[in-house]
C-alpha positions as CSV (number, residue, x, y, z in Angstrom):
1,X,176.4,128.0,121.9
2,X,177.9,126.5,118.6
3,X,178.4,122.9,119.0
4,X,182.4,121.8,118.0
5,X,183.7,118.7,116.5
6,X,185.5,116.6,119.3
7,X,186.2,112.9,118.0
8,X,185.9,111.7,114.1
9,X,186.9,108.0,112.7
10,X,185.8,106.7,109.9
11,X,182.0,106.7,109.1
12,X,181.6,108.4,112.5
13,X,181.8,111.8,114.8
14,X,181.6,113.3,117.7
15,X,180.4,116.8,118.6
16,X,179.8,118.8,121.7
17,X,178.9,121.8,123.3
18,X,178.1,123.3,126.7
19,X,174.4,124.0,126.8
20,X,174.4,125.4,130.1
21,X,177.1,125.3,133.5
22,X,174.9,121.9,134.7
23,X,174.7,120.5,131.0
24,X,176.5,118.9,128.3
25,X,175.5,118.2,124.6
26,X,176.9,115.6,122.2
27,X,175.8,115.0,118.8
28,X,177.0,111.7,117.4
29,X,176.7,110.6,113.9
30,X,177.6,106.7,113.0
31,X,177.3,105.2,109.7
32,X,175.0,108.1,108.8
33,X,172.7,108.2,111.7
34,X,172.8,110.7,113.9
35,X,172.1,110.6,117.7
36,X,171.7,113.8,120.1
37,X,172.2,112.5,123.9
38,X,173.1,115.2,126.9
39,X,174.2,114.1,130.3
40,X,172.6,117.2,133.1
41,X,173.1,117.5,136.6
42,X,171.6,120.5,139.4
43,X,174.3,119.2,141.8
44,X,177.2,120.3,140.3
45,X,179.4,121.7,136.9
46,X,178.6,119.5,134.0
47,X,180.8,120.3,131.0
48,X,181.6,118.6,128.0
49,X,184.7,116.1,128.9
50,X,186.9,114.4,125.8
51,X,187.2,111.7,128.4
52,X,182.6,111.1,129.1
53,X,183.2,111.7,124.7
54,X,185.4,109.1,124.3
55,X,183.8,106.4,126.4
56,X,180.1,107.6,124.6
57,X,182.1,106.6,121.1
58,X,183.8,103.5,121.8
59,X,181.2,100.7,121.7
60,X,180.2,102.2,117.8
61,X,183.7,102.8,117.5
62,X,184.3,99.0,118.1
63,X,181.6,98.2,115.4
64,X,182.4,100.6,112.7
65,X,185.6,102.4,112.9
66,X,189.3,101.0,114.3
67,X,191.0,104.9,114.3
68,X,189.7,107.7,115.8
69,X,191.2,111.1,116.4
70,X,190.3,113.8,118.9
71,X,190.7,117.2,119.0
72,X,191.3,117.9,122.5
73,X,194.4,116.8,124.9
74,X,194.1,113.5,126.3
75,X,196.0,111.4,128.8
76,X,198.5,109.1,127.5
77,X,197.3,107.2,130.2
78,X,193.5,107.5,129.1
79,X,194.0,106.9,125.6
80,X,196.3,103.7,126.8
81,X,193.2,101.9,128.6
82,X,190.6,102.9,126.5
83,X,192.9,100.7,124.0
84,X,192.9,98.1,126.2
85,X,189.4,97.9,126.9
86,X,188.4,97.2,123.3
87,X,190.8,94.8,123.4
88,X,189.2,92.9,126.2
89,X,186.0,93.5,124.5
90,X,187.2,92.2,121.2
91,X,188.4,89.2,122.7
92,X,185.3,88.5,124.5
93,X,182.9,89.3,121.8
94,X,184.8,88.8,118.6
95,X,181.9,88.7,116.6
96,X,180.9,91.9,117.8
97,X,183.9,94.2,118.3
98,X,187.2,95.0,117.2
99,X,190.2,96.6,119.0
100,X,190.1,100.8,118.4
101,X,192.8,103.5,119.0
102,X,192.2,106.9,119.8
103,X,194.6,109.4,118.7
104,X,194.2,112.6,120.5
105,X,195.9,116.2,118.8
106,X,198.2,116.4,122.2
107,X,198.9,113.3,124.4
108,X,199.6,114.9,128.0
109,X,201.0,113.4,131.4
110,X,199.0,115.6,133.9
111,X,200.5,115.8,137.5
112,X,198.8,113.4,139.9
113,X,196.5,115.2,142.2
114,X,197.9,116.5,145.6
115,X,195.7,115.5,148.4
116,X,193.2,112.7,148.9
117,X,190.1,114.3,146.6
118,X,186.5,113.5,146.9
119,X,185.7,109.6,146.9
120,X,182.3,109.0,145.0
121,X,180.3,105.3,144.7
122,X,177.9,104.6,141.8
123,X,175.2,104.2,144.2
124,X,171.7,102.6,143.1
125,X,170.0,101.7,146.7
126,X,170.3,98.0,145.9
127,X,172.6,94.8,147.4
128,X,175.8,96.0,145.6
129,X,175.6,99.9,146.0
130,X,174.7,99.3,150.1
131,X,177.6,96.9,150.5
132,X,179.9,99.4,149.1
133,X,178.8,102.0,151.2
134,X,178.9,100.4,154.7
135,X,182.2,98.7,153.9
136,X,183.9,102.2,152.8
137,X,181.3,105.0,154.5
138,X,184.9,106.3,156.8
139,X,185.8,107.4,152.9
140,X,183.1,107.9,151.1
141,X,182.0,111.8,150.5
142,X,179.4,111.3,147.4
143,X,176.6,108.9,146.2
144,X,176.4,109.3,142.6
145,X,173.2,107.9,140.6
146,X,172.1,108.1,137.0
147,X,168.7,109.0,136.2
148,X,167.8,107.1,132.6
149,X,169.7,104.0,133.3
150,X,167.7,101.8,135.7
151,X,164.5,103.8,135.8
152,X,163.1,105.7,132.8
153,X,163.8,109.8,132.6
154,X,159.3,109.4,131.7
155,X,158.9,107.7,135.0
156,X,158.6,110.5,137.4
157,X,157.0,109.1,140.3
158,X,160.1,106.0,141.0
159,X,162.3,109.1,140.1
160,X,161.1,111.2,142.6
161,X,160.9,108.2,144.8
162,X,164.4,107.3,144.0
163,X,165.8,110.7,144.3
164,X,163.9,110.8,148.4
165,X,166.1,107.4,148.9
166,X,169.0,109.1,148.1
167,X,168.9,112.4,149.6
168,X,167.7,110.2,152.9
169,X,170.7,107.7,152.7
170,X,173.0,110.1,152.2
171,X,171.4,112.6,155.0
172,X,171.4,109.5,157.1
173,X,175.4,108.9,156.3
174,X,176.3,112.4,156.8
175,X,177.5,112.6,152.5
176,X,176.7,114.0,150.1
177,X,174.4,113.0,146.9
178,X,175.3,114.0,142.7
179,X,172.1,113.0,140.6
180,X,172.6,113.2,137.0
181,X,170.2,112.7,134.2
182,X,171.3,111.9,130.7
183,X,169.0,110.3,127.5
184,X,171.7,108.2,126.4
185,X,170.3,104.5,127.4
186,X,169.3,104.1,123.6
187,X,172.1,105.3,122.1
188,X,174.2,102.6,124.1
189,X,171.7,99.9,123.5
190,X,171.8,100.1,119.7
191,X,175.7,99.2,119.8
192,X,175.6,96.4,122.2
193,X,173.6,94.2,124.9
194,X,173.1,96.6,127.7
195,X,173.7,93.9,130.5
196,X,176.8,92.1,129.0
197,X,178.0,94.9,127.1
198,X,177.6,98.7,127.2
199,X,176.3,99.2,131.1
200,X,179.6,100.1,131.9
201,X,180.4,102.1,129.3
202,X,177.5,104.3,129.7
203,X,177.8,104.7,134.1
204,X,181.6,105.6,133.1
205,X,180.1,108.0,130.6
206,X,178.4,109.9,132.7
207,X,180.5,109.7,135.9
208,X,183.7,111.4,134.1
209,X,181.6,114.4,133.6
210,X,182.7,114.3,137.2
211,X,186.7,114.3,137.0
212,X,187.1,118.1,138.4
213,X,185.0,116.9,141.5
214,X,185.2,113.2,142.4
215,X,188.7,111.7,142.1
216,X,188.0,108.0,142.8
217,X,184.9,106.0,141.9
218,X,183.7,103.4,143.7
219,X,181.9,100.8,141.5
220,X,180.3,97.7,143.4
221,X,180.5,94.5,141.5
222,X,177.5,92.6,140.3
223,X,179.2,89.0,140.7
224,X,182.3,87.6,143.4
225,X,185.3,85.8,142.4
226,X,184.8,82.7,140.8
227,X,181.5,84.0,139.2
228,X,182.9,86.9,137.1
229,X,182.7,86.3,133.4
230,X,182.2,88.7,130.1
231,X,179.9,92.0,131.6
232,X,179.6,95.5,131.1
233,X,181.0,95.8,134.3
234,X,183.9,93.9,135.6
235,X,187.2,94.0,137.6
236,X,189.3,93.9,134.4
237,X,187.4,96.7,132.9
238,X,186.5,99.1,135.1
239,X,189.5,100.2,136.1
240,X,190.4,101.4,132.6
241,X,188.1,104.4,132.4
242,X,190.4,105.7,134.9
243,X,193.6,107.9,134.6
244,X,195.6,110.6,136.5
245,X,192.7,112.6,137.1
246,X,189.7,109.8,137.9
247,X,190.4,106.8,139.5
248,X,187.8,104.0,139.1
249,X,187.9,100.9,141.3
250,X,185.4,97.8,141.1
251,X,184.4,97.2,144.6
252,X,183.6,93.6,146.2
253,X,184.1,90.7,144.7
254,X,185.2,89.3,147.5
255,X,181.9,89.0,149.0
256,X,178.6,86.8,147.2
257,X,175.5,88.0,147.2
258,X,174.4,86.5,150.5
259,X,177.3,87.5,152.0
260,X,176.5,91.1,151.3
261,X,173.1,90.6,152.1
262,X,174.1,89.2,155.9
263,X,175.8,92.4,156.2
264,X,173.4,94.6,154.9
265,X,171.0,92.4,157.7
266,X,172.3,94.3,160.4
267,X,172.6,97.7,158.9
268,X,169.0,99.6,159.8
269,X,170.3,102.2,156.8
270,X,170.2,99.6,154.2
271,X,167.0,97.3,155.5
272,X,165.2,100.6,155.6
273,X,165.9,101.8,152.3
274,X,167.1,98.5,150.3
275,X,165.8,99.1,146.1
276,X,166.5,95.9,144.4
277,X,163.6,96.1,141.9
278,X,163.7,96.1,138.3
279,X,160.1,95.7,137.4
280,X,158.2,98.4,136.2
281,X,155.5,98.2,138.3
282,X,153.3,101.7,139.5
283,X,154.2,103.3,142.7
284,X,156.3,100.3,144.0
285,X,159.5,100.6,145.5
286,X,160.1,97.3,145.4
287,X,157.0,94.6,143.7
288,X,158.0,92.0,145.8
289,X,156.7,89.8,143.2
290,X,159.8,89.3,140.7
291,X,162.5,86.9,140.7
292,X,164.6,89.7,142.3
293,X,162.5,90.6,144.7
294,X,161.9,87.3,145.9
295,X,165.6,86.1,146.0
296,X,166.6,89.2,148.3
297,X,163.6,88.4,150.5
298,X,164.3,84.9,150.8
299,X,168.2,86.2,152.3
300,X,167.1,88.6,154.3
301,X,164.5,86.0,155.6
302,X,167.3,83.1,156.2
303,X,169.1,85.7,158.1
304,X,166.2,86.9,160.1
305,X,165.9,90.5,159.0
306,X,162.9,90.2,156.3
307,X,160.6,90.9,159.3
308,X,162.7,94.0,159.9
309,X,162.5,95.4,156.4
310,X,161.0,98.4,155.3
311,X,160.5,98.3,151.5
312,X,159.6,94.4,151.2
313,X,156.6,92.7,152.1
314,X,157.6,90.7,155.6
315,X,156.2,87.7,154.5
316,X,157.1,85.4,151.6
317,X,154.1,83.2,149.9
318,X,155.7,79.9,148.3
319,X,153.1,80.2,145.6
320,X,155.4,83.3,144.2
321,X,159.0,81.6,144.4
322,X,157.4,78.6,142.6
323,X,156.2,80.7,139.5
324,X,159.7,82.5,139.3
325,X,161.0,81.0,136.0
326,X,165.1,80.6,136.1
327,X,165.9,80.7,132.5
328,X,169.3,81.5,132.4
329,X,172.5,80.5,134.2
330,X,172.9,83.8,136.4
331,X,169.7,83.3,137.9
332,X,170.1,79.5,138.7
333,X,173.6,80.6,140.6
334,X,171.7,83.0,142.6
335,X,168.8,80.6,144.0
336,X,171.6,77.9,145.0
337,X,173.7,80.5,147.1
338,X,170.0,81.0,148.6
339,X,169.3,77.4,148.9
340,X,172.9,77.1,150.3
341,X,172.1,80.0,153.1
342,X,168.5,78.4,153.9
343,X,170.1,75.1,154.4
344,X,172.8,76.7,156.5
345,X,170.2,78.4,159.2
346,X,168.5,75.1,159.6
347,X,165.6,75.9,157.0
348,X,165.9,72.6,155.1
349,X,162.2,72.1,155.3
350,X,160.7,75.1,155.5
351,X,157.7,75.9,152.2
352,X,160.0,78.7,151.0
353,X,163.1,76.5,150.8
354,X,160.8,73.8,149.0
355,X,159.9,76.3,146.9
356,X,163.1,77.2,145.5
357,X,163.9,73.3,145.2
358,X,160.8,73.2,142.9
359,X,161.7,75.8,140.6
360,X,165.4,74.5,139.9
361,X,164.1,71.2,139.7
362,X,161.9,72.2,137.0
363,X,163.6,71.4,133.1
364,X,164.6,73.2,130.6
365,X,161.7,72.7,128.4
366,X,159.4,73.5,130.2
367,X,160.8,76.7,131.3
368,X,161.3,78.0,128.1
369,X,157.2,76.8,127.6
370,X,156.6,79.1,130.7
371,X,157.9,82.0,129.3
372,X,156.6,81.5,125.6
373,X,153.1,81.4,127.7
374,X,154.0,84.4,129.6
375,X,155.0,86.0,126.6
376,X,151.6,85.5,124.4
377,X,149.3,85.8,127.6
378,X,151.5,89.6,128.0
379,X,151.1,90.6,124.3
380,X,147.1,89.5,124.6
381,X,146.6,92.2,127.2
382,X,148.6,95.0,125.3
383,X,146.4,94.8,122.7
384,X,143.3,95.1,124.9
385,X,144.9,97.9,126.6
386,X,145.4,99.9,123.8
């Protein structure tokens, strides 16, 4: 099938095509260099969507070209927010974006959908995804996940781990489960810092493929009030992806961390299937080495449910929280609100609690030493390897 041009700006362009009923193509071109990124799904329809097109362009858009123009009918509502959202970008990365308009060849007011729709949640196994299921499962009809986001499309063994976990929860809940695949993760890194910038660009991406399906989008929130700052995900943001066909809503700020965790603590569904691992590690589910790892252990331990865990180790070694290195900011926030909990359930003295003291106590300096070491000591035994 012929690929057709869909978006074009300045120095930049958009084209798609249908490569099968459960795939969609885009070829992107910015600045001369051309990118060729699909998003795939075997649970449903995947078709090309001006709206997934749109939010694919926008973070090169922001770099490179102010105007764009589509050929394809848009919401006047759509094209109103995607506006807005550079302009909350621009203002919180003026050194990296600008503002952009999108001009599409017919701006259309489509009837709001009769009846209450399908309610899908962005749904990774981890603190945030669990909380937003058990506080809205009475609604919730779909756990969506993206496949080449948090885990690698070359990693087939978490995938097919990952996929079980899903398929299980969902089983479990009596919903249903939507796993897409796409290759764009590079595409979206080359125009902004995945974490603070283009995360939420990319989930959007992909979950608007959606639209004829899922009406309302659940999408739990990394950080509560009072914590939320400049991120690819965030109340003021999220919402704007949506119009009168997809709704998106940013889910539970009201709750920190450990607050979801003391929830999840009495939940058998989440303690039996909790994935908050980002480490790379072979045939783990969880490492229960990393920083993440050990924070969400150290909860669920303060709240008495580490013992009751299935996918962490039941006991924490102090030795491990003290070589955790809290570089930044975020994680420093994070090990107080565990200190805070630990404190709370009488743990004042306990070795894990002294081992959290240790690491914030340690300075600045000689974290950044830590992880310089770290670094050289990793890059020695890459070159070995190879």
């Amino acid at each position: 099938m012929t690929a057709h041009e869909l978006i074009r700006g300045q120095g930049l362009s958009l084209s798609a095509q249908a490569a099968s009923d459960h795939r969609a193509e885009y070829r992107i071109t910015v600045r001369g260099r051309t990118y060729e990124i699909y998003f795939a799904s075997r649970d449903t329809l995947i078709r090309p969507a001006a709206e997934a097109a749109a939010l694919c362009v926008a973070a090169p858009a922001m770099r490179t070209c102010p105007e764009l123009s589509c050929r394809a009918a848009l919401s006047a509502t759509f094209t109103a927010n995607l506006r807005a959202f550079t302009e909350h970008f621009s203002r919180w990365y003026p050194e990296d974006y600008r503002p952009v308009s999108l001009r599409p060849d017919q701006a259309i007011t489509p009837p709001q959908r009769s009846g209450k729709g399908r309610t899908g949640t962005l749904f990774t196994g981890g603190v945030d995804s669990f909380y937003t299921l058990l506080k809205h499962r009475s609604e919730i009809t779909d756990l969506i996940y993206v496949h080449g986001y948090d885990v690698k499309l070359d990693d087939t063994e978490r995938r097919e781990t990952v996929s079980r976990m899903l398929r299980h929860v969902a089983a479990q809940a009596g919903i249903n489960v939507i796993e897409i695949e796409t290759n764009a993760i590079r595409f979206f890194r080359d125009f902004g810092h995945w974490g603070r910038q283009t995360h939420g660009l990319a989930v959007a991406a992909a979950t608007r493929h959606l639209s004829e399906l899922v009406t309302t989008i659940y999408v739990p929130s990394s950080f509560p009030d009072g914590q939320t700052h400049p991120w690819g995900s965030h109340p003021d943001t999220d919402i704007l992806f949506s119009d009168e066909r997809q709704r998106f809503m940013h889910d539970g700020t009201e709750a920190s961390r450990t607050d979801k965790i003391r929830i999840l603590a009495g939940a058998d569904l989440a303690l039996q299937n909790l994935r908050v691992c980002w480490k790379n590690v072979a045939g783990a589910y969880n490492c229960g080495h990393c920083e993440k790892c050990l924070r969400t252990m150290t909860t669920l331990y303060a709240f008495g449910a580490l013992d009751r865990s299935r996918t962490f180790p039941t006991r924490i070694a102090p030795p491990l929280v003290e070589d955790v290195i809290a570089a930044d900011d975020v994680s420093q926030y994070f090990i107080r609100e565990n200190l805070r909990v630990l404190q709370e359930r009488g743990l004042l003295d306990d070795p894990v609690t002294r081992a959290w003291e240790k690491v914030l106590q340690r300075s600045r300096f000689m974290n950044r030493a830590m992880l310089a070491a770290r670094k050289v000591k990793s890059a020695f035994w890459e070159r070995i390897a190879a």
